[in-house]
N, C-alpha and C positions, 0 to 999 in steps of 0.2 A: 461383538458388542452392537447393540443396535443405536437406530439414528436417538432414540430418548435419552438411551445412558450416556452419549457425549454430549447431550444437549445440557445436561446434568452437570459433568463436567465443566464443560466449557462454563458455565454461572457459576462454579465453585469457582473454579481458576480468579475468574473475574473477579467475584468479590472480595479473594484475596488481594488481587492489585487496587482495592478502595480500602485495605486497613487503613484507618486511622492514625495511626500513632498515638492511638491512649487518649484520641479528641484531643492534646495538644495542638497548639499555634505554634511552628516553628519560622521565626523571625528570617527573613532574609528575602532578596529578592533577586529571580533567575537574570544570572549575566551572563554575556558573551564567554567562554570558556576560552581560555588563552592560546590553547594550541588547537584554530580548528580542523586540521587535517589528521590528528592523530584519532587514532580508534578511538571510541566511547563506548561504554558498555549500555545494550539496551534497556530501553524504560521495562519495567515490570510486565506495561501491558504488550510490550513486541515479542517478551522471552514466552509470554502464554500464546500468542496468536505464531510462532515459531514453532511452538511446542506440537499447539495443533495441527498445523500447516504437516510434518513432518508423521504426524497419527492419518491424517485423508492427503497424505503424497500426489499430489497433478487432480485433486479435484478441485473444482472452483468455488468452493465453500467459500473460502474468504476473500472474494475477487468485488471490487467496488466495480462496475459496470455504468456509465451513461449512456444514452444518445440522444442526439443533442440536432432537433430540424432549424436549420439554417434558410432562411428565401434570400439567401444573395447572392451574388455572383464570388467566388472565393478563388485567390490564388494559390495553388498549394506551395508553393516554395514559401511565400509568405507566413501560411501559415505555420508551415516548419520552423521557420522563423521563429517566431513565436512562441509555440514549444521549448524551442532551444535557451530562449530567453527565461524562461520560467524554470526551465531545470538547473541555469545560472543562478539562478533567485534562491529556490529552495531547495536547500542540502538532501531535504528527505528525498525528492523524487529522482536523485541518483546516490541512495543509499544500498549498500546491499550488507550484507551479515555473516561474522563465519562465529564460529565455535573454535577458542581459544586457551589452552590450560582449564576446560569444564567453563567460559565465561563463553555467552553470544555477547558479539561486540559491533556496534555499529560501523560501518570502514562508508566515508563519505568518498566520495568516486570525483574527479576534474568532471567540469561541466563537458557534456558531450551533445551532437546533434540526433538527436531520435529518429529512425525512420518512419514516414507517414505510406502508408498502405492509401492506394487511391484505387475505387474502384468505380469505373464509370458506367452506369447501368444506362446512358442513353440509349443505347442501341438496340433495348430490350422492350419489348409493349410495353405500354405505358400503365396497363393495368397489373401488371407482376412486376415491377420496378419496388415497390414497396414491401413487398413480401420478401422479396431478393433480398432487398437492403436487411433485412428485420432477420434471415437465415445467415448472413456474413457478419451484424453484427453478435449474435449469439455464438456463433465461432470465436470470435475474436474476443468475446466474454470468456468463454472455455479455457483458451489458450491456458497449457498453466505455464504458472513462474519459475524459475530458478534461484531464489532468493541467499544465493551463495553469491551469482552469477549476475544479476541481475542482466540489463534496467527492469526494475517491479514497476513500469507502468508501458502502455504501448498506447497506439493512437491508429484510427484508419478513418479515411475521408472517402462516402459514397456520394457520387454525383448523381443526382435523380432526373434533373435537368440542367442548362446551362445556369439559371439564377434559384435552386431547390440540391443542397448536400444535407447528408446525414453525419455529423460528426459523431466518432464514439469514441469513447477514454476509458480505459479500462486500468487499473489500479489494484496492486496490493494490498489489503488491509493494513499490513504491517506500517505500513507507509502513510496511509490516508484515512480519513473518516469520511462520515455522507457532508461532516458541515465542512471541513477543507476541501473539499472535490465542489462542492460550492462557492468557492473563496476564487481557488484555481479556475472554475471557468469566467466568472466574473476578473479576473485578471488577464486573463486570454482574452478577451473579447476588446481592452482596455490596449495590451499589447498591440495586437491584430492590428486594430482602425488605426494606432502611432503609424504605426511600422507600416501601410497599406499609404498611409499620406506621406512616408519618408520623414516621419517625427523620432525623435526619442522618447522612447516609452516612459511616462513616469508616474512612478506607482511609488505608495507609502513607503520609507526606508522600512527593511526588518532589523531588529536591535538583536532580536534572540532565533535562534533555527530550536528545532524539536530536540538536538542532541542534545543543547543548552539546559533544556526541561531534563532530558534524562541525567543529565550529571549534578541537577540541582536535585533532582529527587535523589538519587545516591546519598547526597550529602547530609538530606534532611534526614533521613532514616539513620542515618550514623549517630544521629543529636540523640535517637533512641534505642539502643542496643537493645533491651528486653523486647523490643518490637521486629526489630531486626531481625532477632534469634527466631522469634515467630514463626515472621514471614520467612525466611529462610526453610523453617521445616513444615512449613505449608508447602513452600512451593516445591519440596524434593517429595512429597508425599502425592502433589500432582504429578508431577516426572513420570516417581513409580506406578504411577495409573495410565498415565499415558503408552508408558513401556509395556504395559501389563495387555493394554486395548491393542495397543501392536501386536504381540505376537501370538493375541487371541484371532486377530483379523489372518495374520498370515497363513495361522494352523487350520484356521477354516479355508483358506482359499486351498493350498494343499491340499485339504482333504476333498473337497470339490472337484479339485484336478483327478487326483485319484481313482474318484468316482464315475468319471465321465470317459 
């Protein structure tokens, strides 16, 4: 299959997760879900970006990638810190996924500390310092996920000089958008300066996490069954396309091997 035909897909898949519901208003507004550690089944758009994830296996197709120049002087256990704090905060960034009776289900993980990658390019001319930086973060952009296994996000701090790092955040799709990975560092940075003056941190309470959305979406779709049944055999008709692009890709790569 080539890069156009899943570029193809991938916009079908898509705008099946923007049906409608028939232009219905379905009344109600997303709450806290009662049990939050129990499994949730994925929003519409994690089961399509899983689906693809699983057709380009360890490519970085769907990898949200920053990096982020920093002119201050930075602690790195601090800023672990602070990571850690944010992974407290939002359920998604220690979400990982498994595949259960035919459902992917959301499985939210205990808040855990992230390791932070530090690499200190002082000791390198000061004119290849930024090239360096720009070839470890593209590695680290690479890196794939295990989205079974997670954490689907990682973090690495290059030091260019004593007050000049490169901060880079690399993130699952599944997990983030370009406007949350903008939310998240603008909370990092809020974090950081608390926690750097021995404050506590404090940031807007969150009423609702993303899994919240995914079981309010569940619910609304439920108000419409004929839409349902739809979206249902839309989305087993991308499946079988997906399956289809797999084992078209593998028979090529065999037959590649073969040839060589």
């Amino acid at each position: 299959m080539t890069s156009r035909s899943l570029k193809t897909l991938d916009q079908k898949l898509a705008l099946i997760d923007k049906l409608r519901l028939g232009g219905a208003v379905v009344p109600g507004a997303i709450v806290p879900r009662p049990a939050p550690r129990s499994p949730v089944p994925a929003s519409f758009g994690q089961q399509r970006l899983w689906m693809l994830e699983r057709l380009n296996a360890g490519a970085p197709t769907y990898h949200i990638s920053v990096a982020l120049l920093i002119d201050q002087v930075l602690a790195p256990d601090t800023l672990q810190r602070s990571i850690a704090f944010l992974i407290g905060r939002h359920e998604a960034l220690r979400t990982t996924f498994a595949l259960m009776d035919g459902e992917l289900l959301q499985q939210i993980q205990e808040p855990f500390i992230l390791s932070l990658d530090v690499f200190d390019l002082t000791g390198h001319p000061e004119e290849t310092r930024h090239a360096h930086a720009k070839r470890l973060g593209e590695c680290q952009a690479r890196e794939p996920f295990d989205l079974a296994k997670g954490p689907l996000l990682r973090t690495a701090l290059v030091r260019l000089a004593p007050a000049k790092h490169v901060l880079v955040l690399t993130l699952h799709h599944i997990v983030a958008d370009g406007w949350s990975v903008h939310v998240l560092l603008d909370e990092l940075a809020a974090v950081y300066d608390a926690l750097a003056a021995s404050r506590s941190p404090k940031l807007r309470e969150l009423r609702i996490q993303y899994a919240d959305f995914a079981v309010w979406q569940r619910a609304r779709l439920a108000l419409r069954p004929r839409a349902r049944r739809r979206l249902l055999a839309q989305r087993a008709e991308g499946r079988a396309a997906i399956e289809s692009a797999r084992r078209s890709v593998a028979l090529g790569r065999a037959a590649g091997t073969r040839r060589t």
